[in-house]
N, C-alpha and C positions, 0 to 999 in steps of 0.2 A: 504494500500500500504506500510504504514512504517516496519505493521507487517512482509508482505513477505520478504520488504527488510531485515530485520533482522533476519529473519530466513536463508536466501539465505547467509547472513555474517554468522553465526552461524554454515551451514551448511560446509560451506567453510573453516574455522576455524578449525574446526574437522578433514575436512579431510586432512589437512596441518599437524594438528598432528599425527593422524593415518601414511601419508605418512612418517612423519621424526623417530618416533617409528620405522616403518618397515625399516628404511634405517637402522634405526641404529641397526638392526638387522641384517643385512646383514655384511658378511667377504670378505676379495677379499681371492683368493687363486692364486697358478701357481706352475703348477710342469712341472718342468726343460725338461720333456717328449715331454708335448706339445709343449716346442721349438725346438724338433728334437734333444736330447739330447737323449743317453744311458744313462740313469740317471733316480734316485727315488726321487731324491730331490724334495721337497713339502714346498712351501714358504705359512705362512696364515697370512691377515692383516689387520687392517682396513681400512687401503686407500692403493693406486694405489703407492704411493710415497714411504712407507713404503715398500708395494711387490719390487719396482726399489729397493731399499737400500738394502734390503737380497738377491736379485737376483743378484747383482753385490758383494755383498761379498761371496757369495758361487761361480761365477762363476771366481773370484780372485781365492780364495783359492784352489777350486776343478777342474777348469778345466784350471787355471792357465791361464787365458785372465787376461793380465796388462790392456789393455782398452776393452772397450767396443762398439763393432762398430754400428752405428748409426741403420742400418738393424738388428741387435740382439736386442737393445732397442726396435724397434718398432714391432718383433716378440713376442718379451715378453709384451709388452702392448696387444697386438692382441690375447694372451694365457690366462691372467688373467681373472677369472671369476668368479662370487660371488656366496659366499654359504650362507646357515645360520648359522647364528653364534652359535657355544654353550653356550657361557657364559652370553651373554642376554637376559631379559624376555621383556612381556610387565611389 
């Protein structure tokens, strides 16, 4: 019994790693299209937080929104979507 138990943590363990490897292979992306924009812009990130931060500095800059209205935030979370990343391996 101790064996399976230990195999059962073991196997569990792996795939806790296997999971956060793969996470951390994952990019978020968001191009400004998806939120109903005439626009090419292509935001790439590792978090969600980072996509918010370039997406409010290009839409400062480029579409010239001083704020950002709470429905555009939650359009742009609802358009982010993850890719894989190129610059990570296993």
């Amino acid at each position: 019994m101790a064996k399976v138990l230990r195999l059962a943590q073991d196997v569990q363990a792996q795939a806790q790693t296997i999971f956060k490897r793969r996470k951390k292979l994952m990019a978020k992306v968001l191009r400004c299209r998806d939120v109903g924009m005439d626009c090419d812009f292509v935001a790439q990130a590792e978090t969600e937080e980072e996509i918010l931060q370039l997406a409010a500095a290009h839409a400062r800059m480029v579409h010239n929104m001083r704020e950002i209205p709470a429905e555009v935030i939650t359009a742009v979370r609802a358009a982010v979507r993850e890719i894989q990343s190129s610059h990570d391996s296993l």
